[in-house]
LUMRO-148325 format. One record per residue (C-alpha): residue number from 1; residue in three letters; x, y, z. Coordinates in steps of 0.02 Angstrom, whole numbers, plus 50000, padded with zeros to 5 digits. Example, Ala and Ser with C-alpha at 12.3 -4.5 7.8 and 13.67 -1.06 7.14 Angstrom:
<rs>
(r 1,Ala,(50615,49775,50390))
(r 2,Ser,(50684,49947,50357))
</rs>
This chain:
<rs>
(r 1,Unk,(51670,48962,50353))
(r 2,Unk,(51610,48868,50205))
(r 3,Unk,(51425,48819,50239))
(r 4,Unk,(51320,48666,50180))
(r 5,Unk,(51128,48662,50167))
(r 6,Unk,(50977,48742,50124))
(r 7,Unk,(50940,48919,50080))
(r 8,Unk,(50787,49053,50121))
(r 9,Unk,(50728,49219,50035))
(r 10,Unk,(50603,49315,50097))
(r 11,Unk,(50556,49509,50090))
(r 12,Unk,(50470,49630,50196))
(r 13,Unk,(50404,49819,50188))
(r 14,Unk,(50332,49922,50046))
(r 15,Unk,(50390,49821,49884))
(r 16,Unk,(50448,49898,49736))
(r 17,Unk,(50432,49901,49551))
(r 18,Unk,(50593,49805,49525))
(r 19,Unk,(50603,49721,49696))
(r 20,Unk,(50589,49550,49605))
(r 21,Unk,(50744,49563,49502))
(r 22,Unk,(50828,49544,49675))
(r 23,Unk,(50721,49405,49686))
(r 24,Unk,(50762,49317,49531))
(r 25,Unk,(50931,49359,49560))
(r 26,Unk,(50957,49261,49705))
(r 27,Unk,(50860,49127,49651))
(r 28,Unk,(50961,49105,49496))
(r 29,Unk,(51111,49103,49589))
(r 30,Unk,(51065,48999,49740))
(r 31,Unk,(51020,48860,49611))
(r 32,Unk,(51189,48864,49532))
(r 33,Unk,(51267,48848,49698))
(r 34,Unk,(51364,48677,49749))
(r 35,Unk,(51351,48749,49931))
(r 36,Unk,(51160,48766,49913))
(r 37,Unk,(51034,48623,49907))
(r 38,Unk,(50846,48683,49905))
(r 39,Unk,(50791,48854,49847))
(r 40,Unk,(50665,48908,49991))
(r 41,Unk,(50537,49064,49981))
(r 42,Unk,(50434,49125,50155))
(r 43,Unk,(50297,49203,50107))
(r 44,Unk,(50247,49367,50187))
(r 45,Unk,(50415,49392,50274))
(r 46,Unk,(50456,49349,50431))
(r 47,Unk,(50243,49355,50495))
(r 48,Unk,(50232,49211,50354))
(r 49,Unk,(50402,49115,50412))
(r 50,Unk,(50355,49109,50588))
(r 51,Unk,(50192,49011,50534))
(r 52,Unk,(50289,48918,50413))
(r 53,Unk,(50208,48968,50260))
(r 54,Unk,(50343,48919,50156))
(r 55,Unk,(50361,48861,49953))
(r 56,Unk,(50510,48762,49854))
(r 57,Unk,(50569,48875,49727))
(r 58,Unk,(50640,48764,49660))
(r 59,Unk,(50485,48689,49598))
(r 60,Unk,(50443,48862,49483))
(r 61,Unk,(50481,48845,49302))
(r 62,Unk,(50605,48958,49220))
(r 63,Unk,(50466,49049,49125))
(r 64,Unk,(50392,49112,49321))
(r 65,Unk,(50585,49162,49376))
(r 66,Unk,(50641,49254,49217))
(r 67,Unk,(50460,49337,49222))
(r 68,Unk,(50510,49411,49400))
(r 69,Unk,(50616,49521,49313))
(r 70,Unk,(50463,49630,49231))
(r 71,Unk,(50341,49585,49363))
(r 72,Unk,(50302,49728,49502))
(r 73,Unk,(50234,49705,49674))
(r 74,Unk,(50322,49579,49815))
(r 75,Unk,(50311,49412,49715))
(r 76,Unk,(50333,49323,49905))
(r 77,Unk,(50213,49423,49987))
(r 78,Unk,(50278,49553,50116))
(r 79,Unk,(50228,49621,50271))
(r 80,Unk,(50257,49750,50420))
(r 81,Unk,(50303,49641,50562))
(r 82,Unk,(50441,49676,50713))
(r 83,Unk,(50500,49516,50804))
(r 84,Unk,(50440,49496,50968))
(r 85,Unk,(50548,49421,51098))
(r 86,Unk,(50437,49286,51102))
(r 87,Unk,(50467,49255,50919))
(r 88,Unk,(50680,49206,50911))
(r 89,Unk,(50651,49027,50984))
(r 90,Unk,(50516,48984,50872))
(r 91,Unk,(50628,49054,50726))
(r 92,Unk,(50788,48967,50775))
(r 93,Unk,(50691,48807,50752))
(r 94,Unk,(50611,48823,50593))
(r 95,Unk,(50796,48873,50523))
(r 96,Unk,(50857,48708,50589))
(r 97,Unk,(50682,48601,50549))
(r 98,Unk,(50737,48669,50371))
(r 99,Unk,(50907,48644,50383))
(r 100,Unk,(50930,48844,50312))
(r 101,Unk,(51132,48897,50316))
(r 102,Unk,(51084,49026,50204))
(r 103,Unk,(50959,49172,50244))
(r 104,Unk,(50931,49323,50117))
(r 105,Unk,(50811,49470,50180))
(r 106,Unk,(50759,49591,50053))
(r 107,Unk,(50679,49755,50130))
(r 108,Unk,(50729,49933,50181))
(r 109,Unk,(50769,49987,50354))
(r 110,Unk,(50663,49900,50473))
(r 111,Unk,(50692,49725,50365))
(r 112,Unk,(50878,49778,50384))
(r 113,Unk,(50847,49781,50564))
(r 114,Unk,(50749,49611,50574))
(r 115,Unk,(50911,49546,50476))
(r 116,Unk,(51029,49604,50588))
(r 117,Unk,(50904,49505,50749))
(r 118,Unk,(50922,49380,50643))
(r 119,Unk,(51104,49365,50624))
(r 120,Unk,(51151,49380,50803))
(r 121,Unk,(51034,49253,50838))
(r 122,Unk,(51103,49130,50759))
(r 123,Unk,(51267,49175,50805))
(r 124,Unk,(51233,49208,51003))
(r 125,Unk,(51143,49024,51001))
(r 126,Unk,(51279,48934,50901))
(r 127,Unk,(51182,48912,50736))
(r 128,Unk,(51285,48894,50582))
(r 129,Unk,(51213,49022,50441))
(r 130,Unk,(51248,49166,50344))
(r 131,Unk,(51128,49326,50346))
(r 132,Unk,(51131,49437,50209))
(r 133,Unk,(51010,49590,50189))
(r 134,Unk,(50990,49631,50012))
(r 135,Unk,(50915,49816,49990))
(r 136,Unk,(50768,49890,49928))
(r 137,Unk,(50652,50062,49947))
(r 138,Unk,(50573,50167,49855))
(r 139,Unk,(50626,50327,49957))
(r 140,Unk,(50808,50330,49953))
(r 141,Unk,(50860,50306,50136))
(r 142,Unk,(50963,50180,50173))
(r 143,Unk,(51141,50237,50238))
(r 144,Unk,(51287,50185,50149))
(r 145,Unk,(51238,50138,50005))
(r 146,Unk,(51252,50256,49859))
(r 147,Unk,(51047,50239,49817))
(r 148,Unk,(50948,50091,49829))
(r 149,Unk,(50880,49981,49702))
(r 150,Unk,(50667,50023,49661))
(r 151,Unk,(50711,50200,49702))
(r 152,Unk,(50772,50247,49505))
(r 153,Unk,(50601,50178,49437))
(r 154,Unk,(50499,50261,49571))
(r 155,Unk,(50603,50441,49533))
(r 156,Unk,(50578,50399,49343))
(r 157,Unk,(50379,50375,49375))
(r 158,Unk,(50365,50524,49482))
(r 159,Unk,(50454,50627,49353))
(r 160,Unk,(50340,50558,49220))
(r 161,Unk,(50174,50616,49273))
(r 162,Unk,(50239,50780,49341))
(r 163,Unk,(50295,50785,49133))
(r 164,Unk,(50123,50725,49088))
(r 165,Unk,(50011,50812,49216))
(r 166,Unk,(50138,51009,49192))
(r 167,Unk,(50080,50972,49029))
(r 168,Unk,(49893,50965,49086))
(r 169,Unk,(49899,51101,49194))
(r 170,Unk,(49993,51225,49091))
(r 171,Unk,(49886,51210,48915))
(r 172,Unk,(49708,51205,48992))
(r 173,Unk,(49648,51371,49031))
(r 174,Unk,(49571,51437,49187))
(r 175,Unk,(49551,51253,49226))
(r 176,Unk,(49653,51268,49410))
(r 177,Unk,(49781,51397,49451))
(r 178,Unk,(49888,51273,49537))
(r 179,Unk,(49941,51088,49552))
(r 180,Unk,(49979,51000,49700))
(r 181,Unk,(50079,50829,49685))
(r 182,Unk,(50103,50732,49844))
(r 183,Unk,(50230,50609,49852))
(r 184,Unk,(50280,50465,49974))
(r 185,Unk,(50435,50503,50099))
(r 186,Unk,(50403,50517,50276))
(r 187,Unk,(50566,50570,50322))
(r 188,Unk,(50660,50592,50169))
(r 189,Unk,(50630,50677,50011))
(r 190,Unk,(50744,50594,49877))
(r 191,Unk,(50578,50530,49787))
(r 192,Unk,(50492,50711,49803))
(r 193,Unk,(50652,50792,49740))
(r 194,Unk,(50658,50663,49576))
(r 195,Unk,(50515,50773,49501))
(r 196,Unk,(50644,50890,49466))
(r 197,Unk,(50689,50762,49339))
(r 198,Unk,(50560,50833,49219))
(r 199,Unk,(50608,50997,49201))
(r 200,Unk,(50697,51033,49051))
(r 201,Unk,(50654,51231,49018))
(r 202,Unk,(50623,51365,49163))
(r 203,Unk,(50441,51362,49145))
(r 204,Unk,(50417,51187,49162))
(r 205,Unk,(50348,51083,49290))
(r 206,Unk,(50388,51075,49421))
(r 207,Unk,(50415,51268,49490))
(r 208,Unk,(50412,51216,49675))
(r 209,Unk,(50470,51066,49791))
(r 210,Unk,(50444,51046,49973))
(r 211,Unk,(50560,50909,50075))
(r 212,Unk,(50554,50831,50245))
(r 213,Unk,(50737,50887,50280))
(r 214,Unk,(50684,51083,50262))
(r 215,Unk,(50559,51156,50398))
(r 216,Unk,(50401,51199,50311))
(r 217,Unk,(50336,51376,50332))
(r 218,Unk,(50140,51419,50293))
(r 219,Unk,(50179,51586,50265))
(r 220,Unk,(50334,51567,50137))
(r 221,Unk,(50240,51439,50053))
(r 222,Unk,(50115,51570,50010))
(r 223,Unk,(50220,51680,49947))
(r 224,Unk,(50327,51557,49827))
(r 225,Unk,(50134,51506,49764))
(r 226,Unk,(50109,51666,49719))
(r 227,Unk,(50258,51716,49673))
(r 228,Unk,(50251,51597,49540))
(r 229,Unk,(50075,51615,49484))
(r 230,Unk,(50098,51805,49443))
(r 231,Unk,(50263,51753,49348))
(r 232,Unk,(50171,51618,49229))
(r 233,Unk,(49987,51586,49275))
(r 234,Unk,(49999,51423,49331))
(r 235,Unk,(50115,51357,49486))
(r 236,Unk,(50132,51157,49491))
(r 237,Unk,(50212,51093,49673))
(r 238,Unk,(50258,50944,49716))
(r 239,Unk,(50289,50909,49907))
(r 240,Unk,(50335,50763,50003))
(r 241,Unk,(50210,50669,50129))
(r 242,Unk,(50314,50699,50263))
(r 243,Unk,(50317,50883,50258))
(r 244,Unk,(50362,50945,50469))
(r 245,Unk,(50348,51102,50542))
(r 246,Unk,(50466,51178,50616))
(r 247,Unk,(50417,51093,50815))
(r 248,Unk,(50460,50936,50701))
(r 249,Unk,(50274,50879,50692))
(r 250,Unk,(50206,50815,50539))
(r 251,Unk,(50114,50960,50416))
(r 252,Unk,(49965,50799,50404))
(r 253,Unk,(49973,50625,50489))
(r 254,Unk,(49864,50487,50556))
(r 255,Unk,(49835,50452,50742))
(r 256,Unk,(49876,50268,50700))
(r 257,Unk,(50062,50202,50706))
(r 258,Unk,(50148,50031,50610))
(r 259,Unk,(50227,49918,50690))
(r 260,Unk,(50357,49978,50711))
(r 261,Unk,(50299,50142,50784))
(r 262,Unk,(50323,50246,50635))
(r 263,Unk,(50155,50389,50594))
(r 264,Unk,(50054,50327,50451))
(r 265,Unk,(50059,50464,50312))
(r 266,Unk,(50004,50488,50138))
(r 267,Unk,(49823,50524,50167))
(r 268,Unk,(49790,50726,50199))
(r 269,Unk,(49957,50839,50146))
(r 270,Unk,(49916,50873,49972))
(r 271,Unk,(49723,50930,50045))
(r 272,Unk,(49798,51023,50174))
(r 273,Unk,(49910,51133,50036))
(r 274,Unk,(49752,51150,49963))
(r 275,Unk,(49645,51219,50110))
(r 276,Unk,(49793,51342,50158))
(r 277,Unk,(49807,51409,49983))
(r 278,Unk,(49614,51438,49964))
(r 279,Unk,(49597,51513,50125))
(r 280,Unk,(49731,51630,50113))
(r 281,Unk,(49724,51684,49898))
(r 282,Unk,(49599,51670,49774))
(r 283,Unk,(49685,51534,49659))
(r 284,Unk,(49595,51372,49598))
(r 285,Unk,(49705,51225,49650))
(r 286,Unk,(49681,51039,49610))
(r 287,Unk,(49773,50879,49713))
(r 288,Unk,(49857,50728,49646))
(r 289,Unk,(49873,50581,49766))
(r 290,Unk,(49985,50443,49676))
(r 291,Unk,(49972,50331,49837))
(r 292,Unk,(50056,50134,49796))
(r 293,Unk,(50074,50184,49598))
(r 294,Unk,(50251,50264,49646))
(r 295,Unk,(50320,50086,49714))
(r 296,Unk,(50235,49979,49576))
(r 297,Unk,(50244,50077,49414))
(r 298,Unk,(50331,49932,49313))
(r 299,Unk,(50294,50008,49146))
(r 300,Unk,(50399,50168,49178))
(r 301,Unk,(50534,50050,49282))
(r 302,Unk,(50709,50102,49244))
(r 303,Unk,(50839,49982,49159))
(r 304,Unk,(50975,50040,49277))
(r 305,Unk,(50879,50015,49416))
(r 306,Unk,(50784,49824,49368))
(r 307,Unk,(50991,49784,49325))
(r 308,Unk,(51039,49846,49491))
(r 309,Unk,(50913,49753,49577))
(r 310,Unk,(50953,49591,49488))
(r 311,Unk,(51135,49635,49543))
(r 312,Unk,(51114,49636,49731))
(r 313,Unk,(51015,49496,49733))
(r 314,Unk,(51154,49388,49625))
(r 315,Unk,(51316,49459,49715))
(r 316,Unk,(51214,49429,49916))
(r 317,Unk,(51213,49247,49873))
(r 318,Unk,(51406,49264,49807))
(r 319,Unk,(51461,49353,49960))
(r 320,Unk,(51370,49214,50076))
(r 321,Unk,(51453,49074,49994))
(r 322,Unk,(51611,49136,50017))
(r 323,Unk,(51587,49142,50216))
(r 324,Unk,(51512,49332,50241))
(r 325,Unk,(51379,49357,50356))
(r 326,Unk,(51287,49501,50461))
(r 327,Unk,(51303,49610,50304))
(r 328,Unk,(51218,49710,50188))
(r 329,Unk,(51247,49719,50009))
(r 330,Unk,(51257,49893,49926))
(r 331,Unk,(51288,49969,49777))
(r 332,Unk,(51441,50107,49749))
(r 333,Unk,(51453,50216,49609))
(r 334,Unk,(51606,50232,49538))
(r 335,Unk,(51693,50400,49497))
(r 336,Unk,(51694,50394,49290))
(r 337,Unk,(51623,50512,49197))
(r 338,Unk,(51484,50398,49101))
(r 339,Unk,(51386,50296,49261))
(r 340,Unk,(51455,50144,49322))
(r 341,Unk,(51400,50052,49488))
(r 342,Unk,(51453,49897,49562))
(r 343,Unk,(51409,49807,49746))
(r 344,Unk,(51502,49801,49908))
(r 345,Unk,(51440,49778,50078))
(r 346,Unk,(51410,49845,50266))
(r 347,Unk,(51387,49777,50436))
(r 348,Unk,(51191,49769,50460))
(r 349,Unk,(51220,49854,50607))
(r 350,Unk,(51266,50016,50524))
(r 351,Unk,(51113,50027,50423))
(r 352,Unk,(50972,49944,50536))
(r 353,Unk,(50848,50086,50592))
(r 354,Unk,(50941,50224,50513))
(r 355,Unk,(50885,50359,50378))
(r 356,Unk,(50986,50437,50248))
(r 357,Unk,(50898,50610,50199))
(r 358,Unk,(50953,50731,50066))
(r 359,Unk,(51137,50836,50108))
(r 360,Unk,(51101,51003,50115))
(r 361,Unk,(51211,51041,49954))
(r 362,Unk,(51063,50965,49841))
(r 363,Unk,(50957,51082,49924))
(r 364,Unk,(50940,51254,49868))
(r 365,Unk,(50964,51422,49964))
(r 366,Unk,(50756,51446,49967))
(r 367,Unk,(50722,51260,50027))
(r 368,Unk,(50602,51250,49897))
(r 369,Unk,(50688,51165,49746))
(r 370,Unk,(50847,51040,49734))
(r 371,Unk,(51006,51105,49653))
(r 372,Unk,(51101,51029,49506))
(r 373,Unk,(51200,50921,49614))
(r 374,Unk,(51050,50822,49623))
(r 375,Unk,(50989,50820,49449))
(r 376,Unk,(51193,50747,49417))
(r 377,Unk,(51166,50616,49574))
(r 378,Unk,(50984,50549,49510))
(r 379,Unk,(50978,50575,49313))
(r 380,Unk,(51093,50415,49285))
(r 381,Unk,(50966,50305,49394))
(r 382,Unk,(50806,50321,49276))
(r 383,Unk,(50897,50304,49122))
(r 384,Unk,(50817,50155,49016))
(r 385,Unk,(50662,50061,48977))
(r 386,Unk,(50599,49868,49027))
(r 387,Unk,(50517,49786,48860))
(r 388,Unk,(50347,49691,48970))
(r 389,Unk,(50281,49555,48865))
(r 390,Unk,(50061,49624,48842))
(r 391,Unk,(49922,49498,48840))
(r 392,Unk,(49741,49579,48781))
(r 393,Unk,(49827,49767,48796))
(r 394,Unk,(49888,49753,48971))
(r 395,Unk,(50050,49696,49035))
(r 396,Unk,(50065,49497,49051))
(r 397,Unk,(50147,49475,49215))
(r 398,Unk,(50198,49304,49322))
(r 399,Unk,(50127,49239,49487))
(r 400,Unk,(50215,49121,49591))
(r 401,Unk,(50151,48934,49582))
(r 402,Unk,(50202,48913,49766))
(r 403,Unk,(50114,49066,49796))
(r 404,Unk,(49947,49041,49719))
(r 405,Unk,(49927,48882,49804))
(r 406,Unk,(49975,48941,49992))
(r 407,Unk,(49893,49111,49956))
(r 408,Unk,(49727,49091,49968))
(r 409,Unk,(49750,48987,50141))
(r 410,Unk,(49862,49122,50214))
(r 411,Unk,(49764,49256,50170))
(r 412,Unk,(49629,49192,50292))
(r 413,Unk,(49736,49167,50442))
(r 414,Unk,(49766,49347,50544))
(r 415,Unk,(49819,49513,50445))
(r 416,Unk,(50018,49543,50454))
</rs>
């Protein structure tokens, strides 16, 4: 069905450091659209739709939208908000106050989830418009697609300072013994596993990885600590926030919950290496806590992956025009010995609320390091640099008009 009217891009979740190529992307393309009439932005997802705090992109000068592509953060504002049932009438009307045929979600697997409400929605009420999730996360685990755009700049950052800090580590002596990286990825570990990106020799960092998908043990971890101290003097380990044990608890989580129900992490597992290495051997050990620098790291972004990004966000509004709908757009790697990629899509229904973690084969035998079936998977996704235009020393990124002049009255209604 060929649909006439307005169009509406929001985004939700953790952002990335390339999450606004996808934005650009489908701005770019919804303007060039015969099908498509005004450019619409929610800000703050679907917490900032419901109380209608929405801009006219296409009011934003060229100069903002081609700046998207080298600007980090979530240039809409985001949030962590699940619908409540209470919440789909009040959304069906603002989609037909605004006359929106066309609705673009950009987020990871709970967005892909709100996109999939959204869709049947509209369809179980009789509403007229295409829903099209367009993907993004930093940790690698959304099903389907081959990887997901922000996650090749985040790998490329975390295999950065594990280059930079090794370095550290290794040529100051008796400064610490060991080096503990933690690293977001509550139940998957394809960002933890992309430090293995910076070692090129055998006595590089890093010597030791610990994932989600592999049942930590206190005692082995002892021993592959010390193990690896005696062999060189120094041990770096890098080790994902969402280490379990093997009841399936979390190694170190919050009390609190999301909204969506999920344990809040990232704020104790690198300490608690720490505490069980000091209180077992005498070795001098020092933590690294990257926290939101892993999702917004724009000057180590990835080419591959900011092109990506742009991609999705280009091809969704394609794909819509032409009639599709309840989708999400992905990206498939082709089978050619130099990297190639190009998009496709999948029912939202396949991907809402589900993980992809690593496949046991890019795991080694130990469960403390990834095999070269990873390095071959991940290597092509950090390849490249982003040139950022620098004002007084520091990068010279873009705001949204529309957002600087809703932001500071949004920001004072309740938290999302």
């Amino acid at each position: 069905m060929t649909l006439k009217g307005n169009c509406l891009i929001a985004q939700s979740g953790g952002p990335t450091a390339v999450i606004n190529n996808s934005i650009s992307g489908l701005i770019k393309e919804a303007m060039r659209s015969p099908q498509i009439n005004t450019v619409y932005g929610a800000l703050f997802g679907i917490k900032g739709l419901l109380q209608e705090q929405i801009i006219n992109l296409g009011n934003e000068s060229r100069h903002n939208i081609e700046g998207l592509r080298y600007t980090p953060g979530a240039a809409l504002g985001s949030c962590r908000y699940k619908i409540q049932d209470e919440d789909y009438e009040r959304l069906l009307a603002i989609f037909k106050k605004y006359d929106i045929r066309y609705f673009f979600y950009v987020g990871g697997n709970d967005s892909m989830d709100t996109a999939n409400k959204i869709s049947i929605l509209a369809q179980e009420n009789g509403y007229d418009m295409s829903v099209i999730g367009v993907p993004k996360t930093v940790d690698n685990d959304l099903p389907h697609t081959d990887h997901s755009p922000g996650y090749g700049s985040a790998a490329k950052y975390i295999a950065t300072v594990v280059k930079e800090t090794g370095l550290d580590l290794q040529n100051i002596l008796a400064s610490s013994d060991v080096a503990i990286l933690e690293v977001m990825g509550r139940n998957a570990g394809w960002l933890t596993a992309a430090a293995a990106l910076a070692k090129h020799h055998s006595d590089d960092a890093p010597h030791l990885i610990y994932l989600p998908e592999v049942a930590f043990e206190k005692e082995k971890f002892i021993e592959d600590v010390v193990k690896t101290h005696k062999k060189l003097g120094y041990c770096y380990v890098v080790a994902s926030e969402g280490l379990r044990v093997k009841d399936g608890s979390y190694l170190a989580a919050e009390k609190a919950t999301d909204a969506f129900g999920h344990a809040k992490l990232g704020n104790g597992l690198a300490a608690e290496l720490k505490n069980l290495i000091t209180s077992r051997v005498n070795l001098k050990v020092r933590c690294n806590v990257l926290g939101t620098s892993q999702r917004s790291a724009m000057h180590y972004a990835s080419r591959t992956d900011a092109s990506e990004a742009y991609l999705v966000g280009r091809d969704a509004v394609n794909l819509a025009v032409k009639g599709l709908s309840g989708i999400m757009i992905m990206l498939e790697r082709d089978d050619h010995p130099q990297y190639i990629s190009k998009t496709s899509f999948v029912d939202l229904s396949q991907v809402a609320n589900i993980e992809k973690t690593m496949p046991s084969n890019m795991i080694n035998e130990d469960g403390n390091y990834v095999t070269y079936d990873f390095i071959r998977y991940a290597q092509p996704l950090i390849e490249g640099e982003i040139s950022i235009p620098m004002e007084k020393g520091v990068p010279a990124y873009v705001k949204l008009d529309g957002y600087k002049k809703m932001h500071s009255l949004y920001r004072k209604s309740p938290a999302c």
